[in-house]
C-alpha positions as CSV (number, residue, x, y, z in Angstrom):
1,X,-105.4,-99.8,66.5
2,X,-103.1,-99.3,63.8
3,X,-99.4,-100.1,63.9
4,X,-96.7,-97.6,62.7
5,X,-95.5,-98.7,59.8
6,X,-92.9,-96.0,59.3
7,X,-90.0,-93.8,61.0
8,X,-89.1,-90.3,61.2
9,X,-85.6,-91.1,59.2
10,X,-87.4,-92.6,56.5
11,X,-91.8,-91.7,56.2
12,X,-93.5,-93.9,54.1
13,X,-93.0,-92.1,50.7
14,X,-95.2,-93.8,47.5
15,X,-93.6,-94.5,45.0
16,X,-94.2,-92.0,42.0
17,X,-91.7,-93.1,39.3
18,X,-92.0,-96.2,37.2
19,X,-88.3,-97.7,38.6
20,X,-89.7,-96.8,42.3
21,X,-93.0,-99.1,41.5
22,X,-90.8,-101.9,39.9
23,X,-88.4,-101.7,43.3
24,X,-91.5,-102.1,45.7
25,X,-92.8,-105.1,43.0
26,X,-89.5,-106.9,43.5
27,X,-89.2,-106.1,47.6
28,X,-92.4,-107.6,48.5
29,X,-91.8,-110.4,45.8
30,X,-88.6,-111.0,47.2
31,X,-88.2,-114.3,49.1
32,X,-88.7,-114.5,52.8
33,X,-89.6,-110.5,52.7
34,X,-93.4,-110.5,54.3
35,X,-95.5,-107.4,54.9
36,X,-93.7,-106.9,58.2
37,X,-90.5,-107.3,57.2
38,X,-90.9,-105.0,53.9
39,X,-92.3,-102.3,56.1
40,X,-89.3,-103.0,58.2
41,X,-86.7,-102.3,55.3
42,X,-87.8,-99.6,53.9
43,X,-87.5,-97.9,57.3
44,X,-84.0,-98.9,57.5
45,X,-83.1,-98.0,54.2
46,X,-85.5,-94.8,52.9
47,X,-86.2,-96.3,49.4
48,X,-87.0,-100.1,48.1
49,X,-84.7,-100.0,45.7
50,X,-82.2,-99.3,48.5
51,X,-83.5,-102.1,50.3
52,X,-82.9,-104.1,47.7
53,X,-79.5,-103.4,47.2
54,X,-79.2,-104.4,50.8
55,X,-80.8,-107.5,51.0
56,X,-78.3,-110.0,50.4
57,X,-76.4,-108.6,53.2
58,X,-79.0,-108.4,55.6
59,X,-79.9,-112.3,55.0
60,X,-76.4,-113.4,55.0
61,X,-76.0,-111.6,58.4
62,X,-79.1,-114.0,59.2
63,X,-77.3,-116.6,58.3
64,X,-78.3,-116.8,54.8
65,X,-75.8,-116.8,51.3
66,X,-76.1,-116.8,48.3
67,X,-79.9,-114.8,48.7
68,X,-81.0,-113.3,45.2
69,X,-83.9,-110.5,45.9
70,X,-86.7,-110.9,42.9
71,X,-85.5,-110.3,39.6
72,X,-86.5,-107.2,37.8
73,X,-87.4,-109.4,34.8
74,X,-90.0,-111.3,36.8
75,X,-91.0,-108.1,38.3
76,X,-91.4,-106.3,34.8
77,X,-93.6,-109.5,33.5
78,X,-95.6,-109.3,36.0
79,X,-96.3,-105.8,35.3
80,X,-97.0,-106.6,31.7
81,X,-99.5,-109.6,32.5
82,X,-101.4,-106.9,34.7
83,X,-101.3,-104.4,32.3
84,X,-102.3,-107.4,29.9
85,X,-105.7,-107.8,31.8
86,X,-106.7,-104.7,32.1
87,X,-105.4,-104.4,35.8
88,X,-103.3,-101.6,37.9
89,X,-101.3,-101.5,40.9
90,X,-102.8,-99.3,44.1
91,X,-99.8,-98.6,46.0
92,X,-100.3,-97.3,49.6
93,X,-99.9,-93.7,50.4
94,X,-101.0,-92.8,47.1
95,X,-105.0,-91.2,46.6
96,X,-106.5,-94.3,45.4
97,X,-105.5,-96.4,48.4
98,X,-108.3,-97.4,50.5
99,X,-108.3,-95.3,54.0
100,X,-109.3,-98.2,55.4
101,X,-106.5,-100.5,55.1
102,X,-104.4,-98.3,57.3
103,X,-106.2,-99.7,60.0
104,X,-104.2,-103.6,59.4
105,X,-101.5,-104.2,61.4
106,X,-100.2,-105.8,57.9
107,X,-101.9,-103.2,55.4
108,X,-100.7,-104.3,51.7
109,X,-98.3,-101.9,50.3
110,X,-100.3,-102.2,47.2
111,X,-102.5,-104.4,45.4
112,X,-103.7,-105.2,41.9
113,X,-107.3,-103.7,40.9
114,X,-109.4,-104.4,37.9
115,X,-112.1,-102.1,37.4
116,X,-113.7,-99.1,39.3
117,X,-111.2,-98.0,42.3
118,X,-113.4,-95.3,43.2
119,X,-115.8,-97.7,44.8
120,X,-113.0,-98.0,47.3
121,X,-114.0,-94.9,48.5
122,X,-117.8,-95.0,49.3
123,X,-119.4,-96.6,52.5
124,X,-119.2,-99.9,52.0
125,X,-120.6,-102.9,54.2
126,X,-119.4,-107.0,53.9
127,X,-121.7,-110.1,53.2
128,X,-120.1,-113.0,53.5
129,X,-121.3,-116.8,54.6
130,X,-121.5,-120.4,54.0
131,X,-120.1,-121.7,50.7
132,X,-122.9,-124.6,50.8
133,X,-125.8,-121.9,51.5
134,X,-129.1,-123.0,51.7
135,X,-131.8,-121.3,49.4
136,X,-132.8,-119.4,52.3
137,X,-129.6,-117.7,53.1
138,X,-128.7,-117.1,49.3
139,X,-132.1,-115.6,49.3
140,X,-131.0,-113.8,52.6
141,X,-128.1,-112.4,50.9
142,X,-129.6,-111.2,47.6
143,X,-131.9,-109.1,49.5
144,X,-130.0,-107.7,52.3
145,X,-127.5,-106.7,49.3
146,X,-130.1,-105.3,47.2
147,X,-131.5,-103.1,49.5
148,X,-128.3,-101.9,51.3
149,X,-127.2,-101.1,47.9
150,X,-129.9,-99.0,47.2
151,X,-129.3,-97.0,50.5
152,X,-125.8,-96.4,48.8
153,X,-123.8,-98.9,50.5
154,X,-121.1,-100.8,48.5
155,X,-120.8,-104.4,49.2
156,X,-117.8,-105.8,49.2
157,X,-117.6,-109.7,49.1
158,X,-115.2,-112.6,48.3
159,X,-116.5,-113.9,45.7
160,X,-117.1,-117.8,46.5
161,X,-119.7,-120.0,46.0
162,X,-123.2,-119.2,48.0
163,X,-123.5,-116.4,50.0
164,X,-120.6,-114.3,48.4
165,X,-122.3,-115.4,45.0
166,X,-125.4,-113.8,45.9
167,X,-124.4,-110.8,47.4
168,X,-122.2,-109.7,44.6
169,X,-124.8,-110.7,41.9
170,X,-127.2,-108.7,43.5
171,X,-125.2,-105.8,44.0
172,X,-123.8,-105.2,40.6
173,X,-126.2,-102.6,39.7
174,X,-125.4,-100.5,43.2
175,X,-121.8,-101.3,43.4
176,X,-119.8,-104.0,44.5
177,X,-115.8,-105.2,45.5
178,X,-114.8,-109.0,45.3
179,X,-111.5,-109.7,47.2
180,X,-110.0,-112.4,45.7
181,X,-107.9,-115.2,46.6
182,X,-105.9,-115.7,44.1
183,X,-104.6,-113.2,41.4
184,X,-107.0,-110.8,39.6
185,X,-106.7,-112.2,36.3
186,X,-107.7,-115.8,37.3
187,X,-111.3,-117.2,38.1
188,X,-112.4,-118.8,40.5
189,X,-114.5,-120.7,40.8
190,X,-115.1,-121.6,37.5
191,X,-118.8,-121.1,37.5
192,X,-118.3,-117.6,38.5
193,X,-117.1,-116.8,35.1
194,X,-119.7,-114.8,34.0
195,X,-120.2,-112.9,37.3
196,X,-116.2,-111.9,37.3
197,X,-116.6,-110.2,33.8
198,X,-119.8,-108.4,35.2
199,X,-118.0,-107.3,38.8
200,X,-114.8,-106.2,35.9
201,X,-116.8,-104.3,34.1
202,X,-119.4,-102.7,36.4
203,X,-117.5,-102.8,40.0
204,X,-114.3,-103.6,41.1
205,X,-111.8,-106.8,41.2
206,X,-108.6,-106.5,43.9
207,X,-106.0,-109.0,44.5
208,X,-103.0,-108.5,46.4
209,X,-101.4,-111.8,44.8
210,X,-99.0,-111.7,42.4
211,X,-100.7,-111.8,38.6
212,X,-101.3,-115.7,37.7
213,X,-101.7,-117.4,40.9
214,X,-104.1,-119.8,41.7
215,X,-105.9,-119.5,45.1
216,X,-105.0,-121.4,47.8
217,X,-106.6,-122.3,51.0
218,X,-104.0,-120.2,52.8
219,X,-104.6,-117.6,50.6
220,X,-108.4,-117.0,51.9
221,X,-107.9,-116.2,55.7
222,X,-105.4,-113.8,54.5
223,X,-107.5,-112.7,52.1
224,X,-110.4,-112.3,54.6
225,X,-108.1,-109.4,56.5
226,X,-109.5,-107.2,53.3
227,X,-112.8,-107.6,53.3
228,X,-113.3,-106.2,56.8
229,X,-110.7,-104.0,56.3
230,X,-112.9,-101.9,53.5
231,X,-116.0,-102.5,55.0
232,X,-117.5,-100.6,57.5
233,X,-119.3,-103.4,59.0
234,X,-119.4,-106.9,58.4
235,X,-122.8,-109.3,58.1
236,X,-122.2,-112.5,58.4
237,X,-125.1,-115.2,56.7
238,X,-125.0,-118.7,57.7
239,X,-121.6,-120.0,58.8
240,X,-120.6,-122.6,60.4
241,X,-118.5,-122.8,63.7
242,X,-115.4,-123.5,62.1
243,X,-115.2,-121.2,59.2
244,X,-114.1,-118.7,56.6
245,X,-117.1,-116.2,58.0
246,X,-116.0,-116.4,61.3
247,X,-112.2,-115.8,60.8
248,X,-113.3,-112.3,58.9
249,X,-115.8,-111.3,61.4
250,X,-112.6,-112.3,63.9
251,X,-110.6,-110.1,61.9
252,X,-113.2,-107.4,61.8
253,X,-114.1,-107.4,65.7
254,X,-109.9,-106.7,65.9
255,X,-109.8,-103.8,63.8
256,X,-112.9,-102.5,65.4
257,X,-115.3,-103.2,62.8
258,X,-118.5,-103.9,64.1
259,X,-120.0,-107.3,62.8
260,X,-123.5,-108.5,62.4
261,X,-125.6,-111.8,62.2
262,X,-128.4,-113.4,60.8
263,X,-129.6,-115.8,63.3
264,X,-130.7,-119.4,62.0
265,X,-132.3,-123.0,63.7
266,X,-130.0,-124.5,65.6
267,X,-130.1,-127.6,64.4
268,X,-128.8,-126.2,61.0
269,X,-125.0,-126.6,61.0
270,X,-124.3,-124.2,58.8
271,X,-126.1,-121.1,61.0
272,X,-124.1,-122.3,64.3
273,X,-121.4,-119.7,63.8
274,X,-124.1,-117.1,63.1
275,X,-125.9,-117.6,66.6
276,X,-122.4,-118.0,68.4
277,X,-121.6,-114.9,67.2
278,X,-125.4,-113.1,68.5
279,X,-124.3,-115.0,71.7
280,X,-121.2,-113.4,72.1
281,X,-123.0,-110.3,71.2
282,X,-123.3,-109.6,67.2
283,X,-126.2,-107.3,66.3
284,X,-129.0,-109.3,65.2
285,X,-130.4,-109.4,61.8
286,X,-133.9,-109.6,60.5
287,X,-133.9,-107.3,57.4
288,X,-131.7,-104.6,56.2
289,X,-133.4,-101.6,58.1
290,X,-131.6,-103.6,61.5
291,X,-128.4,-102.9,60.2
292,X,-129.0,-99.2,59.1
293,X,-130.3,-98.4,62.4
294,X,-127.5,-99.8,64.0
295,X,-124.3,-98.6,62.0
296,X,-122.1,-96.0,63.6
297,X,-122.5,-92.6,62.4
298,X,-118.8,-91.7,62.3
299,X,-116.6,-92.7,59.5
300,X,-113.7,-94.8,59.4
301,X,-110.4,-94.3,60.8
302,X,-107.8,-91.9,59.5
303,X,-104.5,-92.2,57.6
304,X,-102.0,-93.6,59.7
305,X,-98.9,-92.9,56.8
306,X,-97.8,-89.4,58.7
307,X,-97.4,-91.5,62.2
308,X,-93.5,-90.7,63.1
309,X,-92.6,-93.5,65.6
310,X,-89.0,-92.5,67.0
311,X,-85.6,-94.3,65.4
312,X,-84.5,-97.9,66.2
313,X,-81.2,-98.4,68.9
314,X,-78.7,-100.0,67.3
315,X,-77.5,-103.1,68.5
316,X,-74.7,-105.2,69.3
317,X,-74.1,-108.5,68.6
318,X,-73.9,-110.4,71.4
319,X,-77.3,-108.6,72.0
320,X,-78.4,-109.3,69.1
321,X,-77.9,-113.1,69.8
322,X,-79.3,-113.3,73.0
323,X,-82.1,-111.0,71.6
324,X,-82.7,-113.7,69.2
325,X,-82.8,-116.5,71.7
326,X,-85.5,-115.2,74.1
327,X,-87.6,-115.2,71.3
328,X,-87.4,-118.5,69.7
329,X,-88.0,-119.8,73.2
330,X,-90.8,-118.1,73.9
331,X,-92.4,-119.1,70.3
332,X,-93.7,-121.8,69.1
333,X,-95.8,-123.5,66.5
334,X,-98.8,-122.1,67.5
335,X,-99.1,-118.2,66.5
336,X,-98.5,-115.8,69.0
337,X,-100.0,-112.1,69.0
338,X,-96.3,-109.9,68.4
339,X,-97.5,-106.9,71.0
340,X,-97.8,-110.2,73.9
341,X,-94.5,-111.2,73.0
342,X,-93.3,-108.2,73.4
343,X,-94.9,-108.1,77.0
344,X,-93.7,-111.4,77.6
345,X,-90.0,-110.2,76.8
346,X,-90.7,-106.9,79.0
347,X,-88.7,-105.2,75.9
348,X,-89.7,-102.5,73.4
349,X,-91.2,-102.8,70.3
350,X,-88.5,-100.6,68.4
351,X,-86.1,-103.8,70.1
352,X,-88.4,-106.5,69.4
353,X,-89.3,-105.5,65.5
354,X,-85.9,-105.4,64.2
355,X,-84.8,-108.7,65.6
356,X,-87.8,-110.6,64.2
357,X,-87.3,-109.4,60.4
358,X,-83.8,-111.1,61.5
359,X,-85.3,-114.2,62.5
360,X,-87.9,-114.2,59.1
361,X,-85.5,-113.6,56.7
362,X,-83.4,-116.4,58.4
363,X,-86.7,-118.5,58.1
364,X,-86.5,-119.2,61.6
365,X,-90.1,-117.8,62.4
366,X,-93.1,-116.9,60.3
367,X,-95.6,-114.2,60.1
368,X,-98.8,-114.5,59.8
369,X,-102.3,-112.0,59.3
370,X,-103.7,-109.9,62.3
371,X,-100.1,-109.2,63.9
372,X,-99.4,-113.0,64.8
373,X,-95.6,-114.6,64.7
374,X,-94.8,-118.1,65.4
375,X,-92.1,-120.7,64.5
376,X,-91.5,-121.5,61.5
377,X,-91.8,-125.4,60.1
378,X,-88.0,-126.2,59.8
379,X,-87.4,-124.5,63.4
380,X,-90.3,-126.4,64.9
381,X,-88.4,-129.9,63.6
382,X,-84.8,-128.6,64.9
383,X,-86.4,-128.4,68.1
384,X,-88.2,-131.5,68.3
385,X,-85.1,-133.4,66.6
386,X,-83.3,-131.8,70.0
């Protein structure tokens, strides 16, 4: 289910004006300001660029001076070096924006797209696997996404090595979205060169890293929250237990996506996350015509952008403070889901929420994809060093 990501004081207006684009650019861009947290401030304060005005005294009443928000230069290069490569920003609550995002508890408030956005809008299915795929589950995914694509299906992919390789290659002439980890104008991997200039020009790039950057390995789990998010389904083709695959299809089960597997030997490493998966009950896959049979007939969930959740309390601060303490106590390192927290703390979310962009912007915890919050790296040392 999809969190509300807006209040009746201030609903979640897209920005239409150049100077409102450049303000949610610089918010999100801004340091320590996550998804969360940007959602968070534009509730509080109707606009970004309101926001943005005040954000230096929202982190110094976190304990934080001297905070800088992200310069409208850096912002306005970036925007040039997008425009530069041929890409353009889909800001959420605007047409273009994927329905199917709205379904993230941490839906990007826009991304960078290169190529065809309408293919954002047709039934589309993700294939995604082992890096080091055999020949047979390359071969798997060439034909599974040739002859979905031919029954109209879209198939959206992350373009690495192997299976994601093979599915987009095979689906160029159908349709096909590669979600990338790093920023649209940068390849990766290298050998996908040819293959990135094809998906440009005949499907459709999207990013929702900043113009430049080079993909990280925490960029890909994060980046994985996409893929299911657009897809209707997910299949997954040879993966091993402790993988990419398996985080998505995770991800996908979460946001009620239903996920598929091809089954392999099980004395092949890389189809053990595959048959754990079919044993936790996945749909199993022999051909194409398994999956079609099997798909749900209703169509994905609706906008969530008119939700109206009721205005936050205001709080005091002594509250505040011992607010503040509960949860750093009952974090840790290891990421906890924020609606058990709350449950934990037998308070409200409208309580909860507020105090924890507190706590981010202070660096004191961090957020991660799927709705999870833990401590951040410095609070985790102060602890131990007490």
């Amino acid at each position: 289910m999809a969190v509300q990501t807006n209040s009746s004081a201030h609903p979640l207006i897209p920005p239409l004006k150049e100077e409102d684009r450049l303000a949610w650019l610089r918010l999100l861009r801004s340091r320590r300001v996550g998804i969360s947290t940007f959602y968070r401030l534009l509730e509080e304060h109707g606009t970004a660029q309101c926001a943005l005005e005040h954000l230096p005294e929202v982190a110094r009443a976190a304990g934080v001076d001297n905070y800088i928000p992200h310069g409208e230069e850096h912002a306005i290069a970036e925007m040039r070096r997008g425009q530069k490569a041929g890409a353009h920003l889909i800001f959420r609550g605007t047409p273009a924006y994927p329905a199917g995002f709205n379904d993230l508890n941490d839906a990007p408030p826009f991304f960078w797209a290169v190529g065809d956005p309408t293919l954002l809008h047709r039934p589309t299915l993700g294939l995604v696997g082992a890096r080091n795929a055999s020949s047979l589950g390359t071969g798997m995914s060439r034909f599974l996404a040739t002859t979905l694509g031919e029954e109209g299906y879209v198939i959206c992919s992350g373009l690495a090595r192997g299976v994601d390789t093979a599915a987009h290659a095979a689906a160029i002439g159908t349709g096909t979205i590669a979600v990338l980890g790093g920023g649209v104008d940068v390849v990766y991997p290298a050998e996908n060169a040819q293959l990135t200039r094809q998906i440009r020009e005949n499907g459709l790039l999207i990013s929702e890293q900043p113009m430049g950057t080079q993909p990280q390995a925490r960029h890909f789990p994060v980046r994985n929250r996409l893929i299911s998010g657009l897809s209707q389904a997910i299949v997954v083709i040879e993966a091993a237990a402790k993988s990419g695959s398996l985080i998505t299809a995770k991800t996908a089960l979460d946001q009620g996506r239903d996920v598929y597997a091809v089954p392999g030997h099980p004395f092949d490493a890389r189809a053990s996350g595959c048959n754990i998966l079919i044993r936790d009950g996945a749909t199993l896959v022999r051909n194409a015509e398994d999956i079609i049979e099997a798909l749900p007939k209703l169509p994905l969930q609706t906008d969530i952008i008119s939700d109206t959740p009721k205005p936050l309390p205001n709080r005091g601060l002594r509250e505040t403070v011992k607010l503040h303490q509960r949860i750093l106590a009952r974090l840790s390192p290891s990421p906890l889901a924020e609606d058990q927290l709350i449950r934990d703390l037998k308070a409200s979310a409208a309580q909860i929420a507020p105090a924890l962009v507190d706590l981010e912007i202070e660096g004191q915890i961090e957020r991660q994809s799927g709705g999870m919050v833990s401590l951040s790296g410095n609070e985790h040392k102060d602890h131990k060093g007490h």
